[in-house]
Structures are given as C-alpha cells and as structure tokens.
ZAMARGU-4260 file (C-alpha; in steps of 0.2 Angstrom, whole numbers, plus 5000, padded with zeros to 4 digits):
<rodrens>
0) 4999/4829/5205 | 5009/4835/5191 | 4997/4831/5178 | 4983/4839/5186 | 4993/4855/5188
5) 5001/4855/5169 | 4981/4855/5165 | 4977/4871/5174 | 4991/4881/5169 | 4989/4875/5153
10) 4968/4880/5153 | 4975/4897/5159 | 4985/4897/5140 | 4972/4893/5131 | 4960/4905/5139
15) 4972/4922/5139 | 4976/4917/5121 | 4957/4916/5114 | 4953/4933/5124 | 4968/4941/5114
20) 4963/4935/5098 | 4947/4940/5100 | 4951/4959/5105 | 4961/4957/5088 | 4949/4952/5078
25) 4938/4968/5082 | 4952/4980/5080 | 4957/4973/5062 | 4944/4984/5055 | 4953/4999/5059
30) 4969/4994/5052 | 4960/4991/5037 | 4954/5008/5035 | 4976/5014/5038 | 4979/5001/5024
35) 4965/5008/5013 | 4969/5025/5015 | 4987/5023/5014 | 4989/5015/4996 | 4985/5029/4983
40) 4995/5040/4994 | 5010/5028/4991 | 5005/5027/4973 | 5002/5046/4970 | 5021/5049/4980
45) 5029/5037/4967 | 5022/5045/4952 | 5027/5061/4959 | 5046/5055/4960 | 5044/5058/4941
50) 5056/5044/4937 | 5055/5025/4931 | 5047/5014/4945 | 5061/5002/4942 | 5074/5016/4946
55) 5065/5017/4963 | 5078/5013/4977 | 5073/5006/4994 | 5078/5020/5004 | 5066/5033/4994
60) 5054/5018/4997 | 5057/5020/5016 | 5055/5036/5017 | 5039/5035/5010 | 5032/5020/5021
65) 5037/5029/5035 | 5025/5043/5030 | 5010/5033/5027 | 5013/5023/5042 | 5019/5005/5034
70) 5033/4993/5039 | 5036/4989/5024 | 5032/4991/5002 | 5035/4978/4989 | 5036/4985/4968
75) 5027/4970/4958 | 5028/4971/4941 | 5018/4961/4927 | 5028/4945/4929 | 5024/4944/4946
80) 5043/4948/4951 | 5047/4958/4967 | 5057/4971/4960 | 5059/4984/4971 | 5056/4984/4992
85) 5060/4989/5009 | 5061/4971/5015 | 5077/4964/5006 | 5075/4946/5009 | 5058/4945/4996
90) 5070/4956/4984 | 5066/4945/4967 | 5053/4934/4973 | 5041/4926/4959 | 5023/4927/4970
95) 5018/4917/4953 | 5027/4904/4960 | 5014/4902/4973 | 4998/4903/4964 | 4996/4919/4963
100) 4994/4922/4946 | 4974/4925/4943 | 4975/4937/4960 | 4991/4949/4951 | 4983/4950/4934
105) 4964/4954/4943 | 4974/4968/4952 | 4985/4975/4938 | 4981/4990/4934 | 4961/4991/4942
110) 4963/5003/4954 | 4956/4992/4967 | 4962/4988/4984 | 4964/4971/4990 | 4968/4967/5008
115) 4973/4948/5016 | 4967/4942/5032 | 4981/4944/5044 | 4992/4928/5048 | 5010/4923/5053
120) 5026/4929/5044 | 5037/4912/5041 | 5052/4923/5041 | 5050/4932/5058 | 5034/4926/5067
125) 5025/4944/5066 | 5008/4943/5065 | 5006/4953/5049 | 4993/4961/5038 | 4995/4965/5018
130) 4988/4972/5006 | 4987/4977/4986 | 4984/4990/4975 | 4987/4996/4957 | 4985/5012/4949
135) 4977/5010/4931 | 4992/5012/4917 | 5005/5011/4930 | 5009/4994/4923 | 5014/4989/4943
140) 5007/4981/4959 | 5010/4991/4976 | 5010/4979/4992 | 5013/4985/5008 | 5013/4977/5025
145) 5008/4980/5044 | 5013/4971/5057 | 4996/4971/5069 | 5009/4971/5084 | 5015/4991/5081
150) 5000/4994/5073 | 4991/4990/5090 | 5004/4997/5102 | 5005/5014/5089 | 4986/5016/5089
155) 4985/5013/5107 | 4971/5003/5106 | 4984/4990/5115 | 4997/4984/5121 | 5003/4967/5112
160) 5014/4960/5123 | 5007/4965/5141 | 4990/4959/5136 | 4995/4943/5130 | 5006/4941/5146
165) 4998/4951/5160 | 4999/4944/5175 | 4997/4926/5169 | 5013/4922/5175 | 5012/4928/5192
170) 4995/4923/5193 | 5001/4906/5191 | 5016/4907/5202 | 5003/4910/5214 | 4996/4894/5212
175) 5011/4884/5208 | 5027/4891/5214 | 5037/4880/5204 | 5032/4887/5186 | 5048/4898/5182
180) 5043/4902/5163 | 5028/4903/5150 | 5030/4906/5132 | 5017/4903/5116 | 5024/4898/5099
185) 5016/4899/5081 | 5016/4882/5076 | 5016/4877/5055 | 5026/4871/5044 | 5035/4888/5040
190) 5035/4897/5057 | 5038/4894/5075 | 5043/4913/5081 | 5037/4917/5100 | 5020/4928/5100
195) 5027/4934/5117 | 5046/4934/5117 | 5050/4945/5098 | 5064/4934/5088 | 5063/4919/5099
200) 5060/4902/5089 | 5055/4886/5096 | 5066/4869/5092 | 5059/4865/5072 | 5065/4845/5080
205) 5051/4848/5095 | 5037/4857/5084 | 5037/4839/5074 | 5034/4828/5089 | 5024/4840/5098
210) 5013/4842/5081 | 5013/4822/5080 | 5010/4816/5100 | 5001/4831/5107 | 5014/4836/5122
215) 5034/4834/5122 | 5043/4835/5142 | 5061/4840/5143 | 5072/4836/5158 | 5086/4847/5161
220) 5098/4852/5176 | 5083/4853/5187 | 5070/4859/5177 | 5053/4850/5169 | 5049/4861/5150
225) 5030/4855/5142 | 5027/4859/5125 | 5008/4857/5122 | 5002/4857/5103 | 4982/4864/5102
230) 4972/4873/5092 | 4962/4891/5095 | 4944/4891/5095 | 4941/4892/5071 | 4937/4910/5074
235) 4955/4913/5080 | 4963/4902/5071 | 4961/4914/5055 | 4977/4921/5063 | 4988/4908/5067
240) 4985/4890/5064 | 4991/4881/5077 | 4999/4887/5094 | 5011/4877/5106 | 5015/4882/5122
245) 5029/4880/5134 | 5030/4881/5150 | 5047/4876/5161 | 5045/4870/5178 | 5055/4870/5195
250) 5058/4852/5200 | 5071/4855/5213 | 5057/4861/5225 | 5062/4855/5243 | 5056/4840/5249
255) 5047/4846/5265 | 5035/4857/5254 | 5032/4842/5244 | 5027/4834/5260 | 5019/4847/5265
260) 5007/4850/5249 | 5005/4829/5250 | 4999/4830/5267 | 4988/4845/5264 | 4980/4835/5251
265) 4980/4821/5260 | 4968/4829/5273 | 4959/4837/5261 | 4952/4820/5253 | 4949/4814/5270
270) 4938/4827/5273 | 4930/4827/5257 | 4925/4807/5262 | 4919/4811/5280 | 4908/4826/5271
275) 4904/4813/5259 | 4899/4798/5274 | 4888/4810/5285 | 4879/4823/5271 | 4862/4817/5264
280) 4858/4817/5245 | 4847/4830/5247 | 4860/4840/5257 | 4873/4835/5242 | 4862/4841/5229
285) 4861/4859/5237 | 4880/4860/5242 | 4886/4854/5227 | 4875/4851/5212 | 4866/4867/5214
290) 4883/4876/5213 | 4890/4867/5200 | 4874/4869/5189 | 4876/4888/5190 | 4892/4888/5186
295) 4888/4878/5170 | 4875/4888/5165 | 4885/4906/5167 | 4898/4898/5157 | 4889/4894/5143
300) 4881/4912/5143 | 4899/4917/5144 | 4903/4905/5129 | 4890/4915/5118 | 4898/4931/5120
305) 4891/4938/5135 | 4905/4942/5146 | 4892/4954/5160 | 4888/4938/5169 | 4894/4936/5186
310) 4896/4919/5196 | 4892/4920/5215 | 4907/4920/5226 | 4899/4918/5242 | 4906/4905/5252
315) 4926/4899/5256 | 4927/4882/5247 | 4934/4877/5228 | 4920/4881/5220 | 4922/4899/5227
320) 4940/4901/5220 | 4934/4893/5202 | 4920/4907/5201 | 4931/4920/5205 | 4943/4913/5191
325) 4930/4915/5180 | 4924/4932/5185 | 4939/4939/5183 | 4944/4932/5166 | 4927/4939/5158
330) 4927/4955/5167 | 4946/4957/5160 | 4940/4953/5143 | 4925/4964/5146 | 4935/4978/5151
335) 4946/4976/5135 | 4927/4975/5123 | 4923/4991/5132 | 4941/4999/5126 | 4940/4995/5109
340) 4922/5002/5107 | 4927/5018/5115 | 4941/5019/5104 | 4931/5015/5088 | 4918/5029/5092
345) 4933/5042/5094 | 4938/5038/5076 | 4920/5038/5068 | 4921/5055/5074 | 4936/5059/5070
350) 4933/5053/5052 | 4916/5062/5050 | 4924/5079/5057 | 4938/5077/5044 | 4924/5072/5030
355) 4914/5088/5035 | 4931/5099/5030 | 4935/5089/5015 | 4919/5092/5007 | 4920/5111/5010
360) 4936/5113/5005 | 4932/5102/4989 | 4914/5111/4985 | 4924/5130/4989 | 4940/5123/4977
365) 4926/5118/4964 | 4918/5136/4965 | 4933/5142/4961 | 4941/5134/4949 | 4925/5137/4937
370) 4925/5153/4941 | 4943/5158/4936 | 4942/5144/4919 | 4928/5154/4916 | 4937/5170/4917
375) 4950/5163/4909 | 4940/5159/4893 | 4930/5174/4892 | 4947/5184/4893 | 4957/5176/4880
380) 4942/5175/4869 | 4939/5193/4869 | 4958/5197/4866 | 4957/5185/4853 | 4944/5195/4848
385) 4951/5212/4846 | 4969/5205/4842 | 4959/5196/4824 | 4952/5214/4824 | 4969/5223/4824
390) 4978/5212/4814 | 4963/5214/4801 | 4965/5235/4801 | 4984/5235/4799 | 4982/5222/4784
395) 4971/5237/4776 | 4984/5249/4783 | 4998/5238/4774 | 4988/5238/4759 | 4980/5255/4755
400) 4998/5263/4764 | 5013/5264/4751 | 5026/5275/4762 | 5039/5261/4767 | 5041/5268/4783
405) 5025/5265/4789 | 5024/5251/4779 | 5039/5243/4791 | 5031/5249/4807 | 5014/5243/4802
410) 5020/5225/4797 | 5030/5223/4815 | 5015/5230/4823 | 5006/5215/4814 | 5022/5203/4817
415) 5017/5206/4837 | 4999/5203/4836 | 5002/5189/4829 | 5015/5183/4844 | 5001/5189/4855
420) 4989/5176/4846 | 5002/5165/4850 | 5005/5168/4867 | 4987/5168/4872 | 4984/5150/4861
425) 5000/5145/4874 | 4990/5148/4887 | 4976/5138/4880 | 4987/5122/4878 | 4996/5126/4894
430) 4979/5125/4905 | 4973/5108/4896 | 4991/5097/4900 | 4986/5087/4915 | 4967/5087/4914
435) 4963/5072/4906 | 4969/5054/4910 | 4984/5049/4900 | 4978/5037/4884 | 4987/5025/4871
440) 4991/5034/4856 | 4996/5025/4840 | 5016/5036/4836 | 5012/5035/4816 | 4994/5040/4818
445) 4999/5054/4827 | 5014/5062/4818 | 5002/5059/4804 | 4990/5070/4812 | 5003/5083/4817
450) 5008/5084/4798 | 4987/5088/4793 | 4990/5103/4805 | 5003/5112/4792 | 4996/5111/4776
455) 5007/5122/4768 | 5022/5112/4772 | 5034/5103/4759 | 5041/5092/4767 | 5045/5073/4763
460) 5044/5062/4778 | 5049/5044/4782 | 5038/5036/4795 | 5039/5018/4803 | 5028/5005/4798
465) 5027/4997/4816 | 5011/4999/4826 | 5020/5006/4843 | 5007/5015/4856 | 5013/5027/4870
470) 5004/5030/4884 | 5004/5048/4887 | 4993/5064/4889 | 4978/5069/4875 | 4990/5081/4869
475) 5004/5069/4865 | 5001/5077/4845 | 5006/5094/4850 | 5025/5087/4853 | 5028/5083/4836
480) 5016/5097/4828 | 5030/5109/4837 | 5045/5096/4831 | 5038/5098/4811 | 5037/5118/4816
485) 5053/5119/4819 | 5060/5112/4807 | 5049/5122/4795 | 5056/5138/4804 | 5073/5135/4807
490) 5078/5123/4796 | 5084/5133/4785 | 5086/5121/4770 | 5078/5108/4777 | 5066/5096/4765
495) 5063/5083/4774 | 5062/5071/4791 | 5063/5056/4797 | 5054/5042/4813 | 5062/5032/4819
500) 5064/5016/4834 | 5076/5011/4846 | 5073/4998/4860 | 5088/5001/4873 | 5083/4985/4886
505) 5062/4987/4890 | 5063/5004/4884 | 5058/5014/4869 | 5067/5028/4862 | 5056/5039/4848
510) 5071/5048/4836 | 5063/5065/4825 | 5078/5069/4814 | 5076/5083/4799 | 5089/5086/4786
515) 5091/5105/4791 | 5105/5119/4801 | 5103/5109/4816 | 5104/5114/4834 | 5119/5126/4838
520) 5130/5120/4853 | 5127/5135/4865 | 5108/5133/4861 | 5108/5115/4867 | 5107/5117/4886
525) 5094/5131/4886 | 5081/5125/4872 | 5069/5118/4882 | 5067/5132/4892 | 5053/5143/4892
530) 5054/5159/4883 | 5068/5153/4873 | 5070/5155/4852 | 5071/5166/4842 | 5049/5166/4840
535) 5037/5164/4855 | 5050/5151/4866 | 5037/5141/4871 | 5037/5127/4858 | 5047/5115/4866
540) 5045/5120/4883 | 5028/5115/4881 | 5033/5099/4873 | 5043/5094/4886 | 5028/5096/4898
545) 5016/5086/4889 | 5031/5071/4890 | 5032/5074/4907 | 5016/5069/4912 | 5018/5050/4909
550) 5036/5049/4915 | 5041/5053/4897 | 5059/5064/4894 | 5067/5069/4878 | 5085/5077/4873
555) 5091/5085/4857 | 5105/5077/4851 | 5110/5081/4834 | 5126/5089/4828 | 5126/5106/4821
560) 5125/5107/4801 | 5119/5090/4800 | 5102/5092/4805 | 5091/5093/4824 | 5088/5074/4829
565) 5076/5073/4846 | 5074/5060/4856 | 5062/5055/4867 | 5063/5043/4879 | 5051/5030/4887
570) 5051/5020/4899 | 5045/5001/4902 | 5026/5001/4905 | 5022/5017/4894 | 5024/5009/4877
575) 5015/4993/4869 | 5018/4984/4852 | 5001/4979/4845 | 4996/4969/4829 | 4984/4984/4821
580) 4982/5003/4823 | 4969/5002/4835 | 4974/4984/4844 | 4984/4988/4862 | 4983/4971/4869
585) 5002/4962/4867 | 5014/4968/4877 | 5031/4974/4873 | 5042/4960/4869 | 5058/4953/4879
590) 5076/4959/4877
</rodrens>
C-alpha cells in the first residue's frame, strides 16, 4: 500500500517538474535578448567612468548591474583572472583553470556576445544564465549573470516558485493525508540547493546513496522521508542534471483509518473479482479495454506536444479520476503555453515600436549632423579665406608703410589674424578627437613625425630605441607636436629635449623633458585649461583631450629653471612592446 502510493506522488513530481521546465525553456529566448542588450551598455558605462578598469570597485559595479538589470558582473582580464566583480566569492578565480582558455581568447576583444545555456550554480543552487562580451582594445572580458528565477518573476512571465509548487501539495494531501512535506533538489556533484525552498540543501551523505541505489527512506520520530534520484526528460535536463525529490510522510496515522482504507480496499478487490466472474470478454473489452486504449492513445498525442486533447470523463469509476488527472495537468500546462505566447507578442511589439523611433531619431540625428559639419566646413574655409587675404594686405601695408606707428598697429593687426587662423584650425582638431576608433601608434614614429611638422626648429632631441605602441586616438601626434611648440615658444633658451620610459607595475609612463625656463609654480595648476598661455591657450587643453579618449592622463612635473618634464600616463591594456616598428603582437611583459 505504501509502495503504490510513494509511486503516485512521485509520478505527480516528475510530471509538475517537466511542465516547468518546458515553460523555461520557451522563455529563455527572451532573457537572451536582456543579456544581449545589456552588455555594451555595461561596456560603454565602464569606459565612460574614464578610469583604469582595474580601479573599478564592486559597488560602482553594482550600481551599474542594477541599471542594466543583472545580478551580478565579473572583470576578466587576459590571463583569465576574475579581477573585479559583484559576486565576492569568484574574486580571483582563474576560469583557465577550467578549460576555458580557447573560449576567453575567442572572445577577447571581438566585440562578440557569447551566452551559456542556463544551469545550476554549485555555490547557491540558482538556476542561472551567463554570458560574455568584449569590446575591441578594451583588453578585458565582461561576464554578467541572471538568475532565471527573478528574471522570470520581474518579467512576469511567471512565477518560479508557485508554479513549481502550485497546489501539488495539497493536491496530494487530498489523495493521501499523510504526505506532510515535498521538496525537489538539484542533484550533481557540485550542487544539491532546493529548486523550491531558496538556500535549503539536501544531506551531500544522502545525495551519494540516493545517486547510487535509486531511493533512500528515513525513519524519524514518527515520520517516513523518500529521497528518489531520476532524471528529466534530455530536453530538460539541459538545466539541471539530475533531480531528487523528498517527500516526508506521516506514519503516526490512527489505526482505525488504517483499518478503514484496508477494509475499503478490501471490498474494492472483491468486487473487482465478482465484476471479473459474472462480465463476458466481450463486455470486458468494452468496459475496460476500450477505455484504456483511448487513454493510451491521448497520451501519446499528449506526449508529442499537443496538450488540446481532452480524455472523456464520463462515468464514476478509476478510469474517470485518472482522465481527469490528465486533463487537468495538460490544460494547466496549456494555459501556461498560451501565457508565454501572449507575452512574446507583446514584446515583438514592443521591440518593433521602439525600432520604428530609433531609426527616426537616427536618420533625423544623421541629417543633421551633415548639415552642421557641412556649415561648419564651409564657414571656417571661407574665414580662412579672407583672414590669408588680410594678412596678405597688411604684409604690403607693413612693407610699402614706413611711419612706426602704423607700422606697430599694422603688425598686431596681423599678430591677431594670425590667432584667428589659429583659433579657427582649433576648431578643426577639436571636431576630429573622438571620431575615429582609437589605433596603435609606434611613440618614436610619432614624436618623429611631430618634429617634421616644425621644420624651422633647432632642436636636438634624444628618443628611445624601444618599439612601444599606445593605443590611442588618430591624433595622438598632435600631443607632442604642441609638447615640441612649447618648448620652441617658451623655452626661452631651450636647445634640446629628451623621451623617455618608465614602467611603474603594468603601467607605462611617457616623460617629454626640454632643457628650457620650465613651468612656473602658480602656472602648474591652471596649464591645462583652456584658454590658458600666454598665445591661443588651447595647446594643451587640446592635448589633454586627445589622452583622454583612451583612458590616457598626463601631469607636468618639472621644477621651474630646470626645464618643463610632462608625463603621461598609461594604463595596462593601452600599451604593447613589439619586436619591430610595425609588429603589435607581444604583450607588455610581467613586473
């Protein structure tokens, strides 16, 4: 009697967890399309922190899953090595460790998006989704994580735990008074966290005989606990492995229901053998045969998928409460189908509505952006125009002109056109930082370059011999085009400069340092700002943007008298030793 009714609550386990599993299954799609969506906002956020990625602290990294609707981020660097994360328990962990080497370096820095199937967390039994991305030069792997249980419950598409659960409990109560508790465990090696109950943990010493005999029965001050080790159908498993479920029983029940449910099948199997004695075989084929082939066949149409089919419940008899069993398991898990494709046509709306007003806004931003560069290069060309026109007229002024007065006016009138030049070629550089992609950039190469830009300058320079590359904006020249002006303007006696390297830990620091005035104290905290000097101010404010793109910074730190010394810094994953000018394949070495 025991036996037969462990079986039937057990078959009522097994069915509620391959109707849950199923639902999750069709809703993982759109919790991909959250993950998908979520990554380059997370990666766009960090670069806009416009700091080192390894200065990243967990609760900026918090605030930032909580925008974008994750439980939890995980900084990889190029080692594999966890080194920054919301989740302080995988602070540190080598992922190479676990053969995951070929799936890091086919990520790193590809600006694909890679997601995992969903399975169990070993630490705390969440069923839980990941997935990977990296934005190319960032140099580091973005992970981030969903638990499906408050993804499903915040979309609303349902409710983890009272699904799961429903009424099975009661529902088996009703059958068997004597089943106090039901619970369902993961069941692997790593994890054996509750799917029902969050936190709870099965015995690890009764997951290894229940794996190894199938079904393990406790005795305890009154009560009978099954643990039953089994499998979900393969398309399930996908999630979980293995399941085992417990279920605690009442064996204190009194002894006159006992008698009573013995006697009552007692009389049940006699009548069954008087039916049996006085019915014909044609009369037992239509009772009972005809019945039970039905039911077969709706199960099996029930089996492949289609959960319409309804089983006749006419009649009083066992096969009448088996049928309605049946019907109301597939009408629940039909209900549920019916859900989730409601709730998958409201977001194809939804996404196509938003689609429509991105591409207007995009085509209306597009308009406009051409038409204002285009005004803007029409208008500084023609005031280029007429300021190479002015300045050409008070040349012949300053020539064919020998008063000295006017001779002084005339020459600050072509002092100020030139500023103007100036200003508007600003503008020009100004509007270019930021468009293109960042590139490597060979430092010698490029201070090389820088010094081709001055040909009137004597100045004796000392460069290093190593091949260093920078990753950084196309105008990454400009930066030591305005360094070499400087010193040229307001070095005063300067007659030569010098490049040289630092390597502070993983870092990179670039030092310019001329032989000139230097930089005076009071001047040092305003020289980068724009609109500063003593000609158009916008030097190193512009210099100081172009850095900025790529995460770059730079100080002057030179003592007055002794000469200006810059430095800029870079940070790990910006900068790269190679073998030739033009090879950027080995990476920056240990400390």
């Amino acid at each position: 009697f025991l036996d037969k009714t462990t079986q039937s609550v057990q078959q009522e386990v097994l069915d509620r967890t391959e109707a849950f599993f199923l639902i999750l299954a069709g809703a993982e799609p759109s919790i991909d399309e959250e993950m998908r969506t979520s990554l380059p906002n997370i990666s766009r956020e960090l670069i806009a922190l416009k700091k080192p990625v390894t200065l990243v602290t967990p609760d900026e990294l918090n605030v930032i899953a909580q925008r974008n609707h994750v439980d939890d981020i995980y900084l990889i660097n190029e080692t594999g090595i966890i080194f920054t994360t919301t989740y302080p328990e995988d602070m540190g962990f080598d992922l190479k460790s676990v053969g995951l080497e070929s799936f890091l370096n086919d990520i790193m820095d590809s600006g694909r998006i890679s997601l995992d199937r969903a399975a169990v967390n070993a630490l705390n039994g969440e069923i839980t989704k990941y997935a990977y991305y990296s934005h190319p030069g960032t140099g580091y792997i973005i992970e981030t994580s969903i638990r499906l249980r408050d993804a499903l419950e915040r979309t609303k598409s349902i409710d983890f735990t009272s699904f799961l659960m429903d009424d099975l409990l009661q529902n088996v109560q009703t059958q068997n008074s004597f089943v106090k508790e039901i619970d369902l465990f993961s069941s692997n090696e790593l994890s054996q966290f509750s799917l029902i109950n969050e936190g709870r943990k099965m015995d690890p010493e009764i997951y290894k005989v229940a794996k190894a005999h199938g079904e393990v029965r406790l005795i305890s001050e009154g009560n009978l606990t099954i643990y039953t080790h089994f499998r979900p159908k393969e398309k399930e498993a996908d999630y979980t492995g293995n399941l085992t479920s417990m279920v605690v029983y009442d064996t204190s029940m009194p002894r006159d229901e006992l008698t009573k449910t013995a006697w009552h099948t007692l009389l049940v199997l006699v009548i069954v053998t008087i039916v049996s004695f006085l019915v014909s075989g044609r009369l037992f084929r239509q009772l009972v045969l005809h019945r039970l082939m039905h039911i077969t066949d709706c199960l099996h149409r029930i089996g492949d998928g289609d959960y319409s089919v309804r089983i006749d419940e006419s009649g009083n008899d066992e096969f009448t409460l088996i049928a309605s069993e049946i019907n109301r398991m597939s009408g629940l898990v039909l209900a549920r189908e019916e859900e989730l494709r409601q709730l998958h046509q409201d977001q194809e709306k939804i996404i196509e509505e938003r689609t429509r007003e991105l591409r207007k806004l995009k085509d209306a931003f597009e308009q406009a952006n051409i038409k204002l560069t285009m005004l803007n290069v029409i208008t500084r060309h023609d005031i280029i125009n007429q300021l190479t026109a002015l300045s050409g007229f008070l040349d012949l002024v300053l020539e064919i002109n020998t008063k000295e007065d006017v001779r002084e006016y005339t020459s600050k009138c072509r002092q100020i056109s030139e500023v103007i030049h100036e200003l508007i070629i600003f503008t020009r550089i100004y509007e270019d930082i930021g468009i293109n992609d960042p590139t490597w950039q060979n430092v010698r190469r490029t201070i090389e370059k820088a010094m081709m830009d001055h040909p009137d300058a004597h100045l004796d320079y000392d460069l290093p011999k190593e091949n260093v590359f920078v990753l950084a904006d196309p105008l990454f020249e400009k930066v030591f085009y305005t360094f070499i002006d400087n010193t040229l303007r307001h070095g005063e006696y300067a007659t030569k400069f010098s490049v040289s390297y630092q390597f502070p830990g993983r870092d990179l620091v670039i030092v310019y340092k001329d032989d000139g005035a230097g930089v005076v104290d009071i001047d040092k905290t305003r020289l980068f700002e724009k609109g500063f000097g003593n000609h158009t101010g916008f030097g190193l404010f512009i210099a100081k943007e172009i850095l900025a793109i790529t995460q770059i910074t730079i100080k002057e730190t030179g003592e007055p008298g002794e000469g200006a010394r810059f430095e800029i810094f870079v940070p790990e994953g910006f900068w790269k030793f190679a073998s030739s000018e033009t090879d950027t394949n080995i990476k920056p070495p240990s400390p």
